[in-house]
N, C-alpha and C positions, 0 to 999 in steps of 0.2 A: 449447197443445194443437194437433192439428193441423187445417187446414185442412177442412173438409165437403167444399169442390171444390179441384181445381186450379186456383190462376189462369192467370189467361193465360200469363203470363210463365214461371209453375212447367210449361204445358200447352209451351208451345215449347221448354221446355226438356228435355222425352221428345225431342224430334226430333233434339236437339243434343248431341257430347260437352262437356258443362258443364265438365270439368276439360280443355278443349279444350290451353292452354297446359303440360300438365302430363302429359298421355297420349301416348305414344310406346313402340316396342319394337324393341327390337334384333334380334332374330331368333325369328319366333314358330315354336313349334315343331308347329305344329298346320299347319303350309302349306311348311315347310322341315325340311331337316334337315340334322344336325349341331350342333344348338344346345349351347353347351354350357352346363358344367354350373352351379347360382348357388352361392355362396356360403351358408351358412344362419345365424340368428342361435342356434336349437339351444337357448337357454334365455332368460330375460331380465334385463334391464340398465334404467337409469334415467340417461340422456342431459342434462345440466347445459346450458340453451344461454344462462347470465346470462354467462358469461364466456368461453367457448370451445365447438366443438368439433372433434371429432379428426379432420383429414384422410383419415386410415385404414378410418376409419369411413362418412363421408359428403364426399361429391360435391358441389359449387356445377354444374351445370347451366341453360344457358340465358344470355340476358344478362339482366343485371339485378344490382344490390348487394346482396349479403349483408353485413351487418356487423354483429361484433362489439360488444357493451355490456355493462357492469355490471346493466344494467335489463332484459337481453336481448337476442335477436337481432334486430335489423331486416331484413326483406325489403322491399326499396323499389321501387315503378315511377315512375320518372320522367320517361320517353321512350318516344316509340311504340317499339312490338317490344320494350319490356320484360317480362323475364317471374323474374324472381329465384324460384330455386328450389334446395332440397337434397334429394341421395334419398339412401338408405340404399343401401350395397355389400353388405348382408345380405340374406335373404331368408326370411318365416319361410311353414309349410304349415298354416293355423290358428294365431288366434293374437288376441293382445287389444292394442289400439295407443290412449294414452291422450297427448294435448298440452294443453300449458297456453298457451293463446295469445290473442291480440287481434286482432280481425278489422281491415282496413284500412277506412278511410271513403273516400268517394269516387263519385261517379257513373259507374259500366262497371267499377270496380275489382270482380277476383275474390279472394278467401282460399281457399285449399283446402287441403284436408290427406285426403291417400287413399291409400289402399294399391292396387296393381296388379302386375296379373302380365305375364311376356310372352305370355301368352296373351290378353290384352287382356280379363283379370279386372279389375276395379274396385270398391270400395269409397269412396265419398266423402261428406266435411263442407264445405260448402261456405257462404261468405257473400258477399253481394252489399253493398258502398260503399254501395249508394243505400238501404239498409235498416240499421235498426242495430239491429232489433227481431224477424231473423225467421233464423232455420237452414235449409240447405238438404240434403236425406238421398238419397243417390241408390247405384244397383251398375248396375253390366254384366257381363253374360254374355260371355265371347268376342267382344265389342265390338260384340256384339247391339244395337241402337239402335231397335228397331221394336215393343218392348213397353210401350205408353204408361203405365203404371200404374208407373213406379219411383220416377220422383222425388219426393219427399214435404219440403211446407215446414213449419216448426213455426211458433209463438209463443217468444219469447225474451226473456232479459235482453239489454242494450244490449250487441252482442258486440265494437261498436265502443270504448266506454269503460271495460270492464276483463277482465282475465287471468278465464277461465273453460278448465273442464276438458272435452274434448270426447274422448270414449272409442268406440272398435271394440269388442266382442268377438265375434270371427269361430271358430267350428264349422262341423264338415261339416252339420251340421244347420238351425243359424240362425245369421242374424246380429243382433249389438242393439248402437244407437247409446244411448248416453248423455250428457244434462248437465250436470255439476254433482252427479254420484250420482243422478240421477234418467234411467230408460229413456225414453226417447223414444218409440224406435220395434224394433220386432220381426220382420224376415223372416226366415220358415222357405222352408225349401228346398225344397220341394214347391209355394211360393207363386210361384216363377218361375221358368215355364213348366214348371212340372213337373219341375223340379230342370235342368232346359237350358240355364237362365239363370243358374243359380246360379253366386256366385263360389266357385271351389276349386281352385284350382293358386298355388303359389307366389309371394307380392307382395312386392315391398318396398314403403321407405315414401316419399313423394312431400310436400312439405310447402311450401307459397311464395304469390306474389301474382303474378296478371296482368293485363294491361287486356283484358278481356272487348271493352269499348266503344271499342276502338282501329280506326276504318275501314279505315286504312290496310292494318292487318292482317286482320282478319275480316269475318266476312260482314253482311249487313243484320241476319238473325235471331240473331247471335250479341248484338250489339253490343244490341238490343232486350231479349234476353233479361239482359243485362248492367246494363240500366237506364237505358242511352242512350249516348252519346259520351261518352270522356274527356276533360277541360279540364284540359293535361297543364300550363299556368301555374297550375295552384292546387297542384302537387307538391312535391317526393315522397309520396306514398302509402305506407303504410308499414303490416303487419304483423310483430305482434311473439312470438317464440317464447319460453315460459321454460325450460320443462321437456318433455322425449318419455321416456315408459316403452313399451318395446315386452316382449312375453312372448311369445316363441316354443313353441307346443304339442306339438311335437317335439323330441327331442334329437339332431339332426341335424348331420352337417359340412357337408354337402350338397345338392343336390337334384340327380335326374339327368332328362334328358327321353328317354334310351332308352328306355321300354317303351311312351312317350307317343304315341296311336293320333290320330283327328279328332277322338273324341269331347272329350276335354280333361280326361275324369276323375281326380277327384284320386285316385285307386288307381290309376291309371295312373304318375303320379311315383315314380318310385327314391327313396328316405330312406337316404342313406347316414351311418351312422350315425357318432361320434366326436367328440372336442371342435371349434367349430368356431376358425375364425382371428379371426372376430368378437371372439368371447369371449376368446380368447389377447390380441389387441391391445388391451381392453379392461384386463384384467388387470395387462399389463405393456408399455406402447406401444414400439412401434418407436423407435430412434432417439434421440440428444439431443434433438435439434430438438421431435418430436413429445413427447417424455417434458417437457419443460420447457414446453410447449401445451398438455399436460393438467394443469398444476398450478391452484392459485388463483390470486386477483389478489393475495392478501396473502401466498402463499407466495412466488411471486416479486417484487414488494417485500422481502423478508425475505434471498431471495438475491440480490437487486443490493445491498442495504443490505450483506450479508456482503460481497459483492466489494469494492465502494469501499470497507471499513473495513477489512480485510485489503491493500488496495494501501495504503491510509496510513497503515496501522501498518508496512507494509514500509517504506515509505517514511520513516518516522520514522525505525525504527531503520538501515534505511542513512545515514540523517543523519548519527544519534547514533555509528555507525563511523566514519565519515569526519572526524566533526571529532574523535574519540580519535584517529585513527589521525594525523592534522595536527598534534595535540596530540604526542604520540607521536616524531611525526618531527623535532618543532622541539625536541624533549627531548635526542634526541639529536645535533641538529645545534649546541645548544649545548653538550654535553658535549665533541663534538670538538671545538669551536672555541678552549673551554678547553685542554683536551689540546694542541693547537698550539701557545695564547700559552707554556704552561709549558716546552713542547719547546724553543720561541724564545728563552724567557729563561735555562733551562739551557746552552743553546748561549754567547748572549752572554756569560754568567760564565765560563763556561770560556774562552773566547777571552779574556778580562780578566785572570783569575788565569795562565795561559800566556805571559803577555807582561810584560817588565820594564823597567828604565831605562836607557840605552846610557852608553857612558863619555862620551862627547863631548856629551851632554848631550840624543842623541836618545835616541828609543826605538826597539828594535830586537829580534827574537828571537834568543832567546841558542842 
């Protein structure tokens, strides 16, 4: 259940962008212009990450290891300035964002998994190394940071010792975080600042681990808020991804930020409508490369097994030609040879029978 008060830690954390490592924006369009257009996810998909996923699809951003497993994806911090992270090249406008993941342990290590906009909307799940018993629920407004009342911490299962499901479902209306099929937590839109604060423009999704409690990189109150200093000899730290279902609430190709004024409203967003390239690459991936990337680990097993057993069945039967044809050839190299002797010995006879006895008692041709 949730907290009565903020703790301290949860209080410093209104002051701070808690997904400090993971918040960034390429061209906000509420202060610039020409932004162009995003990409949209337009319907939804359920993202496999035990064995793969699709380059096409998401991004490695930042430094830090992303790696591939049978067991899942590993997000690793093992050095200061790490920060291993994947966003999505999609972007949905409302919409429901569900992963199956395991929080990293660790003292300053952060997990986070959020959705954001370039308008420096935010929606985020957050867990803290030094806890392995508590959820952290937070949004921002247009990267609003001076409304103390957002971050909200729960009670929880051990998020550090096994795969639990942690769910968005984001409306123009509310948002609600869930655990496990269980609501958490409930913001309606009229609840911050009077819908000011509210997240509603365009996110994709943001998914990785940082060191909160890296000095070198951040501030005193981040690295506090973090849990203390990282002790980067007891590493790697490692969050684990299995599964992302994202649901786009639009059927969108697009999003435009032409019509898009200061205020940031989401009626402000162009929905250009159409299938998007998301869902196309999804469908049928680009390329050998990528199309062999999307398979399983036992379908590809099954085509390397084909390859080497088709090179050495070729290669058998080039054998099995080669020593017919050797065969073959010595067949015929003894038939001429015969063919010779007989030529040689018709030769001789004839020269035998052609020649007679001379009067003087040589021989001699008559």
């Amino acid at each position: 259940m949730v907290s009565s008060t903020l703790s301290a830690v949860a209080l410093l954390a209104a002051f701070l962008p808690t997904a400090l490592a993971q918040t960034y924006t390429a061209c906000n369009p509420l202060n610039q212009t020409g932004c162009p257009n995003m990409p949209a996810l337009g319907a939804n998909a359920t993202f496999n990450f035990n064995e793969t996923w699709n380059t096409d699809i998401w991004t490695k951003a930042n430094q830090g290891t992303v790696e591939r497993t049978d067991k899942g994806t590993y997000f690793k911090v093992a050095r200061s300035g790490d920060s291993a992270q994947l966003k999505s090249k999609f972007y949905m406008l409302f919409g429901r964002l569900e992963i199956v993941l395991k929080a990293a342990p660790g003292v300053g290590i952060v997990s986070s998994a959020i959705l954001q906009s370039e308008c420096l909307d935010e929606i985020d799940w957050e867990f803290l190394g030094v806890n392995n018993t508590r959820t952290y629920t937070n949004y921002y407004g247009k990267g609003n940071m001076t409304d103390l009342t957002r971050g909200k911490d729960y009670e929880s299962d051990a998020t550090q010792d096994d795969f639990h499901n942690y769910t968005i479902d984001w409306t123009k209306d509310r948002i609600q975080w869930w655990m496990d099929g269980k609501m958490l937590r409930q913001l309606n839109e009229d609840e911050a600042l009077g819908g000011k604060n509210y997240p509603q423009t365009p996110m994709n999704i943001r998914i990785g681990a940082w060191a909160g409690g890296d000095p070198a990189k951040n501030s005193k109150g981040t690295v506090e808020w973090a849990g203390g200093e990282v002790d980067f000899s007891k590493g790697p730290f490692s969050m684990v991804i299995q599964d992302v279902y994202a649901q786009d609430y639009t059927s969108a190709k697009e999003y435009s930020w032409a019509d898009m004024d200061s205020s940031g409203d989401w009626e402000k967003v162009k929905v250009i409508e159409g299938k998007s390239e998301a869902i196309e690459t999804i469908e049928q991936p680009h390329g050998v490369r990528n199309r062999f990337g999307a398979l399983s680990k036992n379908a590809k097993i099954g085509i390397a097994v084909g390859v080497v057993g088709f090179f050495l069945i070729a290669g058998l039967l080039g054998l099995a030609y080669f020593i017919k044809q050797r065969r073959a050839g010595r067949r015929e190299f003894l038939a001429y040879q015969a063919q010779q002797d007989k030529e040689n010995a018709d030769l001789l006879q004839y020269k035998q029978e052609a020649t007679g006895p001379m009067r003087n008692g040589g021989y001699g041709r008559i």
